[in-house]
mmCIF file of the N, C-alpha and C atoms, coordinates in Angstrom:
data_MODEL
# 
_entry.id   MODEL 
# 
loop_
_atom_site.group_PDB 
_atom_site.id 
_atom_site.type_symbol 
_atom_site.label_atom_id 
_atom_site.label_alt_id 
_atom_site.label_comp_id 
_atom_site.label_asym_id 
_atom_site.label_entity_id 
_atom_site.label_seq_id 
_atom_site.pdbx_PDB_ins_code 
_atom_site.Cartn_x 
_atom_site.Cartn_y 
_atom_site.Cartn_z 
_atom_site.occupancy 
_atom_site.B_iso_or_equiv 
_atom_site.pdbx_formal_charge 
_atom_site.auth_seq_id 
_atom_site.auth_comp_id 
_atom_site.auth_asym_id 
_atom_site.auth_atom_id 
_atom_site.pdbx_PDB_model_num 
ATOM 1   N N  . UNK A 1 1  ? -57.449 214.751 51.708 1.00 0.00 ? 1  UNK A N  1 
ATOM 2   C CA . UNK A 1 1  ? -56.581 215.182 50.641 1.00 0.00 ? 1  UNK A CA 1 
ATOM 3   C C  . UNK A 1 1  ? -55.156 215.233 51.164 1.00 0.00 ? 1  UNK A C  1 
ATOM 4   N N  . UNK A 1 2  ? -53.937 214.683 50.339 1.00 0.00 ? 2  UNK A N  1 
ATOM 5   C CA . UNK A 1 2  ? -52.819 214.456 50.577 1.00 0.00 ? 2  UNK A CA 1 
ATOM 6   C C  . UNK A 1 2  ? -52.015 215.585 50.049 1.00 0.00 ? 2  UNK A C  1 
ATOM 7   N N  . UNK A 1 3  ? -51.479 216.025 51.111 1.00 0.00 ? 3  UNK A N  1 
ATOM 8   C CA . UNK A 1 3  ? -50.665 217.422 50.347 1.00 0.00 ? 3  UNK A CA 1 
ATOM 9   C C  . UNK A 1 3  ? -49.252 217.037 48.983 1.00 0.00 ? 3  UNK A C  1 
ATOM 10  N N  . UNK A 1 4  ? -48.876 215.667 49.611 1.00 0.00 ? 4  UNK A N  1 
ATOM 11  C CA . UNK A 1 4  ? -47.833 214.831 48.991 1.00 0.00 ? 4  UNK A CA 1 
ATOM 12  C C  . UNK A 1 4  ? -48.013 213.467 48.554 1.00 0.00 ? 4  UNK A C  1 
ATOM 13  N N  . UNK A 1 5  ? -49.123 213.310 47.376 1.00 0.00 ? 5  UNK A N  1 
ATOM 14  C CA . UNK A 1 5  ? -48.940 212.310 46.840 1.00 0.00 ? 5  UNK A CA 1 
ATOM 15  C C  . UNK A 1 5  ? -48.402 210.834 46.820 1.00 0.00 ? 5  UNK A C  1 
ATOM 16  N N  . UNK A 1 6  ? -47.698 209.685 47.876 1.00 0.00 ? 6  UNK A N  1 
ATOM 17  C CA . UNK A 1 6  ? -46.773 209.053 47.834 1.00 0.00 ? 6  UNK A CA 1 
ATOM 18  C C  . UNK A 1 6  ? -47.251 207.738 47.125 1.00 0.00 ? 6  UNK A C  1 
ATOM 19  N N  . UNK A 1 7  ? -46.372 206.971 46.295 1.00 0.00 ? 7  UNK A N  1 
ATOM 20  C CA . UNK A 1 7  ? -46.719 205.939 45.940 1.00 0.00 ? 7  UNK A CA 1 
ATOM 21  C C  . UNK A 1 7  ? -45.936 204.425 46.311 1.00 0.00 ? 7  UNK A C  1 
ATOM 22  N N  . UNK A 1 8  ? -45.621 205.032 47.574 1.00 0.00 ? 8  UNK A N  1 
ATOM 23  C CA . UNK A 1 8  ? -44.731 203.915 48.332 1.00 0.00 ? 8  UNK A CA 1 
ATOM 24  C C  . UNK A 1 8  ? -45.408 203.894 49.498 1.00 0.00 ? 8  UNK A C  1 
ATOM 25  N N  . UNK A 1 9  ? -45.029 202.291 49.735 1.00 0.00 ? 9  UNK A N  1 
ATOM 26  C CA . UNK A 1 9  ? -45.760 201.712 50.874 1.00 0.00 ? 9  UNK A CA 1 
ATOM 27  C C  . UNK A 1 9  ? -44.447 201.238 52.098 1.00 0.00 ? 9  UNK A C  1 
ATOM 28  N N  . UNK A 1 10 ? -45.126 201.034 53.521 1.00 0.00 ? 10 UNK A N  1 
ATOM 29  C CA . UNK A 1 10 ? -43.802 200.760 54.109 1.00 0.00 ? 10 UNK A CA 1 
ATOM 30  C C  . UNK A 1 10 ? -44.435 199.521 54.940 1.00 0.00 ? 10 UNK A C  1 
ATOM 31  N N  . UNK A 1 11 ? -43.163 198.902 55.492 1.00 0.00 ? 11 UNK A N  1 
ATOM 32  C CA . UNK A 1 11 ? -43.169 198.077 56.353 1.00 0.00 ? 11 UNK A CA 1 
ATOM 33  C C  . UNK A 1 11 ? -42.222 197.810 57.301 1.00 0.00 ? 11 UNK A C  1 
ATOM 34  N N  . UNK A 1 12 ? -42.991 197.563 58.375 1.00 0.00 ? 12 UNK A N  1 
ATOM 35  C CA . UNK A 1 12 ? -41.798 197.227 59.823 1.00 0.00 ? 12 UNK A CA 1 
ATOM 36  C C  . UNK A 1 12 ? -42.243 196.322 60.923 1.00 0.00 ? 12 UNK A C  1 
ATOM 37  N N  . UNK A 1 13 ? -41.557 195.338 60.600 1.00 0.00 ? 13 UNK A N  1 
ATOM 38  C CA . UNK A 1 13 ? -41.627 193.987 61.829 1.00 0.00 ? 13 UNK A CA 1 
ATOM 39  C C  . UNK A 1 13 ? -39.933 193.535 61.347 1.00 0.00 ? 13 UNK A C  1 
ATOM 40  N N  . UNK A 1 14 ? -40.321 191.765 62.276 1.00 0.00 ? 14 UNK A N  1 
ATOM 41  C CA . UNK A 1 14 ? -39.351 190.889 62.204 1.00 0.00 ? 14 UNK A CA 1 
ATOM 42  C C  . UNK A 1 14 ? -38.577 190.801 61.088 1.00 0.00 ? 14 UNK A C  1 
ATOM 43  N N  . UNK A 1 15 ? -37.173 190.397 60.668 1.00 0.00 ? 15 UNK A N  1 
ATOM 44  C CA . UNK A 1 15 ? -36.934 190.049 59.330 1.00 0.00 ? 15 UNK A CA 1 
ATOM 45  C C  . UNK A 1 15 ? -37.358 188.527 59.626 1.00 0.00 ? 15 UNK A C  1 
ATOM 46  N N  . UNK A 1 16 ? -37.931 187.922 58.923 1.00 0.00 ? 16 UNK A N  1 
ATOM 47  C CA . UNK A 1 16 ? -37.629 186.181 59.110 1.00 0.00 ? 16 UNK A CA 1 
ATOM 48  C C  . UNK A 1 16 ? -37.317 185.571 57.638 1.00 0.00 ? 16 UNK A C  1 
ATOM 49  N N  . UNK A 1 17 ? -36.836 184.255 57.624 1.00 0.00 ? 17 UNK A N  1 
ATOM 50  C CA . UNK A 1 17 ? -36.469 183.758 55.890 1.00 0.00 ? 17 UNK A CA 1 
ATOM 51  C C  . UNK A 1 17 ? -35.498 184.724 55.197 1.00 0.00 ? 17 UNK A C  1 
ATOM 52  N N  . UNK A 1 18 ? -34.467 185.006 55.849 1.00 0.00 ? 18 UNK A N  1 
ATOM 53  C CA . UNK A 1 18 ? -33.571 186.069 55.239 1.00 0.00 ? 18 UNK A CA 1 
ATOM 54  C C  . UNK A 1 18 ? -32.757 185.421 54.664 1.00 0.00 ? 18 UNK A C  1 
ATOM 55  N N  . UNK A 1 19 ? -32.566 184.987 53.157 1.00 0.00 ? 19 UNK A N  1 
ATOM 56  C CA . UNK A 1 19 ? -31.672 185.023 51.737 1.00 0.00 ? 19 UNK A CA 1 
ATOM 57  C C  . UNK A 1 19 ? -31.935 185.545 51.241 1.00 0.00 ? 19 UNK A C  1 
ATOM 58  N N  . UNK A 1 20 ? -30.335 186.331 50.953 1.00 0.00 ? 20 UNK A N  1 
ATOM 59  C CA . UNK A 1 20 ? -30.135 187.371 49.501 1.00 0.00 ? 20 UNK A CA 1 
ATOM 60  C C  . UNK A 1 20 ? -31.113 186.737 48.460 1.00 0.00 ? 20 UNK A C  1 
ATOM 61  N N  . UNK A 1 21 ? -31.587 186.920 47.420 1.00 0.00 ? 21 UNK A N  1 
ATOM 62  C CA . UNK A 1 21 ? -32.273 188.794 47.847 1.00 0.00 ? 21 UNK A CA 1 
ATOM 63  C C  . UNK A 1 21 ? -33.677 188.861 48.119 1.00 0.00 ? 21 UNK A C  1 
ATOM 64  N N  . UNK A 1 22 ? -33.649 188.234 49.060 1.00 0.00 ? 22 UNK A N  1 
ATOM 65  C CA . UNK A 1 22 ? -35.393 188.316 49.707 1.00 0.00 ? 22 UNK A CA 1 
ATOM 66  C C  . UNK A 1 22 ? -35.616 188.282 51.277 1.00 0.00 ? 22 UNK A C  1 
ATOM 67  N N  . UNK A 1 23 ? -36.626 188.048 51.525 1.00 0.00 ? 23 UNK A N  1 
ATOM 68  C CA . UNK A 1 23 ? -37.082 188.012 53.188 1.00 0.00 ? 23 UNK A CA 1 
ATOM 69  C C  . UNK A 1 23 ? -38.076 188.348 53.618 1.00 0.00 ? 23 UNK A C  1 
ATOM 70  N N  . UNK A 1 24 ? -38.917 187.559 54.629 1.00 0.00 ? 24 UNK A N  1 
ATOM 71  C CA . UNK A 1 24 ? -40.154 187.696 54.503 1.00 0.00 ? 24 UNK A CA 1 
ATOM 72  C C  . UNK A 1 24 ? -40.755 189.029 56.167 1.00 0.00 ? 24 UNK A C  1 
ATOM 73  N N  . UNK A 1 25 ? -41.578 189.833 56.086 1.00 0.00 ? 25 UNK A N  1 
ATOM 74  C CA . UNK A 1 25 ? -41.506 191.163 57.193 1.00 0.00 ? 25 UNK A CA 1 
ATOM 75  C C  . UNK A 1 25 ? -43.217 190.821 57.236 1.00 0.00 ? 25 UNK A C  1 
ATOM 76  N N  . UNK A 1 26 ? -43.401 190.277 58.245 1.00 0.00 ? 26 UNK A N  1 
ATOM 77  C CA . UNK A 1 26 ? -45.284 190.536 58.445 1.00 0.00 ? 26 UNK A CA 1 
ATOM 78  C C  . UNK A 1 26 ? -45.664 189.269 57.499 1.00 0.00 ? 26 UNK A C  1 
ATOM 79  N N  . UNK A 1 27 ? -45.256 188.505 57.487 1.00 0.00 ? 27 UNK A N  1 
ATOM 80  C CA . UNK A 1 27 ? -45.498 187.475 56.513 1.00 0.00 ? 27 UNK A CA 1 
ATOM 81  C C  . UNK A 1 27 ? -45.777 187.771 54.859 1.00 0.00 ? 27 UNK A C  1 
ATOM 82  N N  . UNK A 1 28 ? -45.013 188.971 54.473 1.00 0.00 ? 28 UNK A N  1 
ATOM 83  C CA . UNK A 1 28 ? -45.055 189.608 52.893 1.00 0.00 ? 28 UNK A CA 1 
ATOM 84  C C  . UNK A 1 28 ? -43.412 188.827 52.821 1.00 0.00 ? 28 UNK A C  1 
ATOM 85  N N  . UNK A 1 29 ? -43.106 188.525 51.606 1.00 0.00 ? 29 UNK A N  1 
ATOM 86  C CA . UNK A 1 29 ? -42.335 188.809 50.647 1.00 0.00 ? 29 UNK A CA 1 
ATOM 87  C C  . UNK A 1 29 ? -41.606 189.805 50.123 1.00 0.00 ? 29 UNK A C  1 
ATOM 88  N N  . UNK A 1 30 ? -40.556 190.286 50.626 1.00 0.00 ? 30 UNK A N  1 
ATOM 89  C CA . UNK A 1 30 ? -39.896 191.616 50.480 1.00 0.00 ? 30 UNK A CA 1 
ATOM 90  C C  . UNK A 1 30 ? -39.005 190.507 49.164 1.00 0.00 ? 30 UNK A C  1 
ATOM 91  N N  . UNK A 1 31 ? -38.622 191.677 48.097 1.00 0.00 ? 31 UNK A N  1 
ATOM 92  C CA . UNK A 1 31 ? -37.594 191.285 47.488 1.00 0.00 ? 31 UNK A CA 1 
ATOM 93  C C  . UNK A 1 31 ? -36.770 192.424 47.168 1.00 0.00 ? 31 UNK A C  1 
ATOM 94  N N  . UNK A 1 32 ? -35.277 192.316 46.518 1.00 0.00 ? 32 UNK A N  1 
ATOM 95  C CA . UNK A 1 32 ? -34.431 193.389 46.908 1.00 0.00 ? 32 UNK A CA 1 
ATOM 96  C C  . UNK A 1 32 ? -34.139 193.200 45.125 1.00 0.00 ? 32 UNK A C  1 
ATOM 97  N N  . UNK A 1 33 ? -33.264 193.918 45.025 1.00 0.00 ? 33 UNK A N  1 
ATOM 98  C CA . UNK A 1 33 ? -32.348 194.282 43.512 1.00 0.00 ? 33 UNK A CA 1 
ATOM 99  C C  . UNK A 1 33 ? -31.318 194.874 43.463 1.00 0.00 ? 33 UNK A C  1 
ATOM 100 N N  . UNK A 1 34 ? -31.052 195.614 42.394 1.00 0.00 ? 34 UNK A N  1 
ATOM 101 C CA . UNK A 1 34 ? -29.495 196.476 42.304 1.00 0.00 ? 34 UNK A CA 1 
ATOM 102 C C  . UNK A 1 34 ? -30.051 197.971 42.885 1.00 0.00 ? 34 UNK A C  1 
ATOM 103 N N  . UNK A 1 35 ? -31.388 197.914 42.577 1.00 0.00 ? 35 UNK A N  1 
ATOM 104 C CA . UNK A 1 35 ? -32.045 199.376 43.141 1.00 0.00 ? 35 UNK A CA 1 
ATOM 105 C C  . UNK A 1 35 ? -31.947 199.703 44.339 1.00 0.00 ? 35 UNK A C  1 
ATOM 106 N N  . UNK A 1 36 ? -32.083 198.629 45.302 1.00 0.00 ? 36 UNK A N  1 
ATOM 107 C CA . UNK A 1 36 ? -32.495 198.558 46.724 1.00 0.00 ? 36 UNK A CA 1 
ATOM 108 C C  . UNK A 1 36 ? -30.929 199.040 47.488 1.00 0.00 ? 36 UNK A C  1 
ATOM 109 N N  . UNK A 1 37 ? -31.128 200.609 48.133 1.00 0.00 ? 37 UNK A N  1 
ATOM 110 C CA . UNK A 1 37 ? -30.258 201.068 48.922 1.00 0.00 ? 37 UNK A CA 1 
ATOM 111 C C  . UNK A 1 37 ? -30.540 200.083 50.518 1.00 0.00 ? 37 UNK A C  1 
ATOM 112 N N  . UNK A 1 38 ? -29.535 199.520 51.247 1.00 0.00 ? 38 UNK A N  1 
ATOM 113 C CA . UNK A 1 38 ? -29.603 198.956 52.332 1.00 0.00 ? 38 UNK A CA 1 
ATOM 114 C C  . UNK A 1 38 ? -29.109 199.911 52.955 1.00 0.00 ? 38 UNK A C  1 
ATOM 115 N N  . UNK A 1 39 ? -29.234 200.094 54.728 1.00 0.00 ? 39 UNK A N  1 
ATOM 116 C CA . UNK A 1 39 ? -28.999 200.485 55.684 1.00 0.00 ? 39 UNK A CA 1 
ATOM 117 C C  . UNK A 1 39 ? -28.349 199.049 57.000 1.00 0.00 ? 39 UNK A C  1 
ATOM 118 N N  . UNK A 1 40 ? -27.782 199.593 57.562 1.00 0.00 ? 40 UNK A N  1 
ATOM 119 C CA . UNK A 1 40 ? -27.605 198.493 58.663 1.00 0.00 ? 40 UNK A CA 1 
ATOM 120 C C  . UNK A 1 40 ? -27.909 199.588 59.947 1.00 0.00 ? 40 UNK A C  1 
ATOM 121 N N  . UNK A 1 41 ? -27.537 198.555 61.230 1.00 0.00 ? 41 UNK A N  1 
ATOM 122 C CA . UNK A 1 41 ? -28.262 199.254 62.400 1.00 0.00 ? 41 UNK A CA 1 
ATOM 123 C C  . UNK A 1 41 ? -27.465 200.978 62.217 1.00 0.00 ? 41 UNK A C  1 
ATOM 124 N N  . UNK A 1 42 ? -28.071 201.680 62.816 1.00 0.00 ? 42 UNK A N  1 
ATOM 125 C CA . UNK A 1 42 ? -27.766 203.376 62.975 1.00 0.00 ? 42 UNK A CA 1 
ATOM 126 C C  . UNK A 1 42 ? -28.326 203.974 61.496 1.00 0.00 ? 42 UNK A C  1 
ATOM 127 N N  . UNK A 1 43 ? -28.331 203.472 60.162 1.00 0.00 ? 43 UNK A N  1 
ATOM 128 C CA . UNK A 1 43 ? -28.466 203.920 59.379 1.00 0.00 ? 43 UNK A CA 1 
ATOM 129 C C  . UNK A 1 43 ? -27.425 203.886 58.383 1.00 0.00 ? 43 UNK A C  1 
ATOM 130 N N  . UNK A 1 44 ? -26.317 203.944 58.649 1.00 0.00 ? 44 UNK A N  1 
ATOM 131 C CA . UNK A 1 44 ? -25.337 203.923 57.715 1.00 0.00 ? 44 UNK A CA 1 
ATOM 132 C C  . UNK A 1 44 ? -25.481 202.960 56.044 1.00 0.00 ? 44 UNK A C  1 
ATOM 133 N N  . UNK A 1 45 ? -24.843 203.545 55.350 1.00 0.00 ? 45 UNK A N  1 
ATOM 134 C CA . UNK A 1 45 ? -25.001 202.363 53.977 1.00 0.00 ? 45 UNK A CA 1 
ATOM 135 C C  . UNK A 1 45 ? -24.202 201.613 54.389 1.00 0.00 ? 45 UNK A C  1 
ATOM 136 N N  . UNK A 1 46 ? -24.614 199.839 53.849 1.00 0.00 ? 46 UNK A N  1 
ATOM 137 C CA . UNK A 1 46 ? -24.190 198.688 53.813 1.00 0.00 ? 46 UNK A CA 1 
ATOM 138 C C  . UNK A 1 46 ? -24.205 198.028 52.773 1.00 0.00 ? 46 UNK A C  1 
ATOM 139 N N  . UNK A 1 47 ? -23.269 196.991 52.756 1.00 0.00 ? 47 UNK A N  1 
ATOM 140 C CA . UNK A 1 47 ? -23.436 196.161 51.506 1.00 0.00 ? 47 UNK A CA 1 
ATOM 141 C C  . UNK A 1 47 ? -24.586 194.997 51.638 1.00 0.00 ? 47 UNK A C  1 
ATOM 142 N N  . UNK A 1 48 ? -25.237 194.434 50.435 1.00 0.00 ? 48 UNK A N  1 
ATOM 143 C CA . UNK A 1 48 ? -26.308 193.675 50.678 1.00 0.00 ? 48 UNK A CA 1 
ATOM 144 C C  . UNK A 1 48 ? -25.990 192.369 51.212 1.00 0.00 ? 48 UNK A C  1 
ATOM 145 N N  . UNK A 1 49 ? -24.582 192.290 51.232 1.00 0.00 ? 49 UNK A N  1 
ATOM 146 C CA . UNK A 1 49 ? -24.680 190.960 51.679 1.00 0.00 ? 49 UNK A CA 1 
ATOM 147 C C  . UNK A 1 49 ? -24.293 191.128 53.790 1.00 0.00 ? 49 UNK A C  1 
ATOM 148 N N  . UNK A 1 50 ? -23.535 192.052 53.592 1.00 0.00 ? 50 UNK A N  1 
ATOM 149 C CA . UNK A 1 50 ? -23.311 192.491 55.109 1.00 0.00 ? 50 UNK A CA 1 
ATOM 150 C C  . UNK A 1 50 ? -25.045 192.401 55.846 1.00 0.00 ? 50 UNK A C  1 
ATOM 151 N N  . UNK A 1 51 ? -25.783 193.241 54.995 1.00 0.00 ? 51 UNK A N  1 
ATOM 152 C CA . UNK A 1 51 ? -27.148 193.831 55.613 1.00 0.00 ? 51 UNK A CA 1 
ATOM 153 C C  . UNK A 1 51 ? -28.241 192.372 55.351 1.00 0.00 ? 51 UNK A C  1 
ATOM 154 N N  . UNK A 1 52 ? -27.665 191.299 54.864 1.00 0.00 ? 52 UNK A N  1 
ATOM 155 C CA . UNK A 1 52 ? -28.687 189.774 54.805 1.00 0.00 ? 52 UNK A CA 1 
ATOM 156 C C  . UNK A 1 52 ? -27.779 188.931 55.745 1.00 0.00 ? 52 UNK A C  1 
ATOM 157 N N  . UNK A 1 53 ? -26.697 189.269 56.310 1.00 0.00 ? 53 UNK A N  1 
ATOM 158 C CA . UNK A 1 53 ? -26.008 188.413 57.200 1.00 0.00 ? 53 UNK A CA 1 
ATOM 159 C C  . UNK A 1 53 ? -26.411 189.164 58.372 1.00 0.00 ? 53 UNK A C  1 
ATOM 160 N N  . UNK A 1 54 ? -27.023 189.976 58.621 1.00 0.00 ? 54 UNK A N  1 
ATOM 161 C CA . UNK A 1 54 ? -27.430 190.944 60.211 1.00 0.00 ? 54 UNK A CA 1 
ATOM 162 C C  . UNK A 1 54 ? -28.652 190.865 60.189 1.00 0.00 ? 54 UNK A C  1 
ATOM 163 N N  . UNK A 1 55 ? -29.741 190.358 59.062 1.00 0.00 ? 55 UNK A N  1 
ATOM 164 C CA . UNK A 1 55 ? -30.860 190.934 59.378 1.00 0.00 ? 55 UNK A CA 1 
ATOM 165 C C  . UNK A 1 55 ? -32.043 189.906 59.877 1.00 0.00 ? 55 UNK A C  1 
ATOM 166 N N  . UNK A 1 56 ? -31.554 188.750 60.043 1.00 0.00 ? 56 UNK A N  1 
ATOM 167 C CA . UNK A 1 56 ? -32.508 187.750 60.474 1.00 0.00 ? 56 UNK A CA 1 
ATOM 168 C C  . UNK A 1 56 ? -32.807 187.782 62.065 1.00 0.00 ? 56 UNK A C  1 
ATOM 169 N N  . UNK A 1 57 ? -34.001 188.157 62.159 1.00 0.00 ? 57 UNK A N  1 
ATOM 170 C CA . UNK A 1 57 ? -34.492 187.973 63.542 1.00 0.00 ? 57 UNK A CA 1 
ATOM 171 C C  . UNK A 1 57 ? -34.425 189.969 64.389 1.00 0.00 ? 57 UNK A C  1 
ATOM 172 N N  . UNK A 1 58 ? -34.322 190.088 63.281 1.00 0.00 ? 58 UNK A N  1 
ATOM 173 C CA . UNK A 1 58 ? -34.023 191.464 63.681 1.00 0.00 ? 58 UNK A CA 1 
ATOM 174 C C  . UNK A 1 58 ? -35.302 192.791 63.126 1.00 0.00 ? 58 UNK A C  1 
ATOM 175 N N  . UNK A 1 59 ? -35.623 193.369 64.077 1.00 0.00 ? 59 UNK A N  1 
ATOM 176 C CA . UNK A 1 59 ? -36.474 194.988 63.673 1.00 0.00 ? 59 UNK A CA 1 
ATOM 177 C C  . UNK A 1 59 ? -36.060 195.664 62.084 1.00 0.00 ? 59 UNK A C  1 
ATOM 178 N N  . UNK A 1 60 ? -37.135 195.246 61.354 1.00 0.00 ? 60 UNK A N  1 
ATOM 179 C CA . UNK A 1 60 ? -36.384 196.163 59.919 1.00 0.00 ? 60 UNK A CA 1 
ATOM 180 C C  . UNK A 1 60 ? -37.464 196.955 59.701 1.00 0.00 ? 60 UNK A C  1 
ATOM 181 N N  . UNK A 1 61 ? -37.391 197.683 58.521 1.00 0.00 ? 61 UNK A N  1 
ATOM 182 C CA . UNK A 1 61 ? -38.263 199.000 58.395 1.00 0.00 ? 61 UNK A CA 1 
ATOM 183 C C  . UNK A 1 61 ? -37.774 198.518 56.720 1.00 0.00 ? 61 UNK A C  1 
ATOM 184 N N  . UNK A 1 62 ? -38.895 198.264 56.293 1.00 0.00 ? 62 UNK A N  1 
ATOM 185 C CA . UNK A 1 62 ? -38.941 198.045 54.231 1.00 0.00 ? 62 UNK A CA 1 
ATOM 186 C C  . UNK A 1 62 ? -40.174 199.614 53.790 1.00 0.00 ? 62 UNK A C  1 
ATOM 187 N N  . UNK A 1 63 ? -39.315 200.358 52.922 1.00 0.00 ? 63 UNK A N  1 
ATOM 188 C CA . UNK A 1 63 ? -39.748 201.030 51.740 1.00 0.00 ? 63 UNK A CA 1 
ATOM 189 C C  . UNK A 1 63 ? -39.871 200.464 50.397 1.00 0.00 ? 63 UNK A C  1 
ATOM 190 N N  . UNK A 1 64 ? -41.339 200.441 49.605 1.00 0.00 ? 64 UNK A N  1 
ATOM 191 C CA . UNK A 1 64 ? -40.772 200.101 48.147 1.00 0.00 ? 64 UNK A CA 1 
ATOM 192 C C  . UNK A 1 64 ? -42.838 200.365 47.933 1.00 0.00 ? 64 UNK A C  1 
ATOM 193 N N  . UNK A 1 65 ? -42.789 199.193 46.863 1.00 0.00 ? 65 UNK A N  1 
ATOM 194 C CA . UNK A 1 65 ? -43.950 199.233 46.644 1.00 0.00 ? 65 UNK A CA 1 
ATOM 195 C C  . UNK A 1 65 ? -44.688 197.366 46.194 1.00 0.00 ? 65 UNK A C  1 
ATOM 196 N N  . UNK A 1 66 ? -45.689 197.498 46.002 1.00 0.00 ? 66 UNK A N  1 
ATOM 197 C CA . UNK A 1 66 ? -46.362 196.349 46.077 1.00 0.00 ? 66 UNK A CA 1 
ATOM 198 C C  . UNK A 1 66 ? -46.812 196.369 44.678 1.00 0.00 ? 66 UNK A C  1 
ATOM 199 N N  . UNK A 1 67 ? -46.127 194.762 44.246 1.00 0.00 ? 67 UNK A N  1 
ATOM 200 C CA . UNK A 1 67 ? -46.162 194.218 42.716 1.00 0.00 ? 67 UNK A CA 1 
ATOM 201 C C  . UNK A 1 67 ? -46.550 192.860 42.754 1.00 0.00 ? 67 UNK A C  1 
ATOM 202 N N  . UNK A 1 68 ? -47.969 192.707 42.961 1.00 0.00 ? 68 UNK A N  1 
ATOM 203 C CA . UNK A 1 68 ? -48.885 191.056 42.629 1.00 0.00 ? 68 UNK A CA 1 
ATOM 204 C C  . UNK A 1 68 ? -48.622 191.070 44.544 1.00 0.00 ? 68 UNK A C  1 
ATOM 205 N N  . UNK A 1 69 ? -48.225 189.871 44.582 1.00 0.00 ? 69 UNK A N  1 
ATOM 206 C CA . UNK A 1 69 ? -48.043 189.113 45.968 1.00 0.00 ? 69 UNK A CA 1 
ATOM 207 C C  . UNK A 1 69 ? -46.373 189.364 46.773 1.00 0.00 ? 69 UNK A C  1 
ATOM 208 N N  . UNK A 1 70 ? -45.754 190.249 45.693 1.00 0.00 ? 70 UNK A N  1 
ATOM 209 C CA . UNK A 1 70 ? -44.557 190.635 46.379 1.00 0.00 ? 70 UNK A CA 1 
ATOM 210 C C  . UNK A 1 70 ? -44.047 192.169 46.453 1.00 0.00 ? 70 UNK A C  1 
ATOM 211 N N  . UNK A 1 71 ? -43.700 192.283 47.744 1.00 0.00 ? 71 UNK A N  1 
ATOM 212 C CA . UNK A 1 71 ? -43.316 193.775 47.900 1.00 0.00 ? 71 UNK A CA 1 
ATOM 213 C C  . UNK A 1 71 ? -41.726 193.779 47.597 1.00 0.00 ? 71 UNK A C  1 
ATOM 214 N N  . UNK A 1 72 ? -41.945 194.653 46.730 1.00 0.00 ? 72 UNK A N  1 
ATOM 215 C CA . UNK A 1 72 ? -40.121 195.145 46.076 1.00 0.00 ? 72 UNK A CA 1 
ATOM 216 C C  . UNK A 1 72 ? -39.686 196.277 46.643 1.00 0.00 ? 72 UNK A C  1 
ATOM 217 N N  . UNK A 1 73 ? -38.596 196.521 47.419 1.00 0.00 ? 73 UNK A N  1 
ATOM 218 C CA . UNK A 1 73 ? -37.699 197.123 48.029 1.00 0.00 ? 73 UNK A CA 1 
ATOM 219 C C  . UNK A 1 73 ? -36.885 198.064 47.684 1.00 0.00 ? 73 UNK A C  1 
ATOM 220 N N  . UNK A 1 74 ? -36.837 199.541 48.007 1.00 0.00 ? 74 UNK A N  1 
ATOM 221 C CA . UNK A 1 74 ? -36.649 200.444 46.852 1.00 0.00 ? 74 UNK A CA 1 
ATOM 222 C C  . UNK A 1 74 ? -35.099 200.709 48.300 1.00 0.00 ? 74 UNK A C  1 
ATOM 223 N N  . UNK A 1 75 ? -35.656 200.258 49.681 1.00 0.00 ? 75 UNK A N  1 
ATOM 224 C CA . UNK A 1 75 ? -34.510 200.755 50.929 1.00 0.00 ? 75 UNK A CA 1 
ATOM 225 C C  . UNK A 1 75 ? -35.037 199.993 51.820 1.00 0.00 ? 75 UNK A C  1 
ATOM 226 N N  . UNK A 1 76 ? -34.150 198.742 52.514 1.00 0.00 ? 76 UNK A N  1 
ATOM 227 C CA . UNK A 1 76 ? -34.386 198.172 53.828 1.00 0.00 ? 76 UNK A CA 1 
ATOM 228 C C  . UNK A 1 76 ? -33.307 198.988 54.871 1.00 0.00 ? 76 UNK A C  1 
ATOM 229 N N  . UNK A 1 77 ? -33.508 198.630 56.039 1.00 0.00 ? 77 UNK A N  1 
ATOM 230 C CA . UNK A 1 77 ? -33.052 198.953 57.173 1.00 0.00 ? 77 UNK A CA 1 
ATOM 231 C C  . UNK A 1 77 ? -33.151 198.347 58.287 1.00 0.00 ? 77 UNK A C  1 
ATOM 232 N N  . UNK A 1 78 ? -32.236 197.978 58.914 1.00 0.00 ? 78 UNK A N  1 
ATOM 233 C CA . UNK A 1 78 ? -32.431 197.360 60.558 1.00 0.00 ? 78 UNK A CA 1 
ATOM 234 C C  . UNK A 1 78 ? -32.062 198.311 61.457 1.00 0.00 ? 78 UNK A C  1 
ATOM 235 N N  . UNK A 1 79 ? -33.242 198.536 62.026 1.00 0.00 ? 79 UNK A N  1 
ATOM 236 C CA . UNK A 1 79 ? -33.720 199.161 62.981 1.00 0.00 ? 79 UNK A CA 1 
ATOM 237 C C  . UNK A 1 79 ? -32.362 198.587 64.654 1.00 0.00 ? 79 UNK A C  1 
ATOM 238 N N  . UNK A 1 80 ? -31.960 199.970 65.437 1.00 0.00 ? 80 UNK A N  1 
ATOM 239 C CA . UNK A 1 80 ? -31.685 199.368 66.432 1.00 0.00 ? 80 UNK A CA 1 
ATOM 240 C C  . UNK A 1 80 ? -32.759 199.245 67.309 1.00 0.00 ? 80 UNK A C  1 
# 
């Protein structure tokens, strides 16, 4: 029994295939939107295009949830 309910799923590997507004983490399909708060390394907010020009080949950490065959992105982050 879950004291906190969550209905978000996460993920953290490689970014690879990184164009706005997608990218693939563990071989899923991340996709992004106007919703999707970005982070760049340390955490700070970034703009999405700053945070798809840094994030290829790089440690990310995806929050969101899983819709068919693609996970939608509610907050990415690159990990230092």
């Amino acid at each position: 029994e879950r004291d906190r309910p969550e209905d978000r799923s996460y993920l953290r590997g490689v970014a690879l295939n990184v164009a706005a507004p997608s990218l693939t983490v563990l071989g899923v399909s991340v996709a992004t939107d106007a919703q999707t708060q970005f982070l760049g390394l340390g955490g700070p907010a970034t703009a999405p295009a700053a945070f798809f020009a840094q994030a290829q080949g790089k440690l990310v950490k995806v929050r969101g949830t899983l819709a068919g065959n693609v996970f939608v992105a509610d907050r990415v982050q690159i990990e230092n």
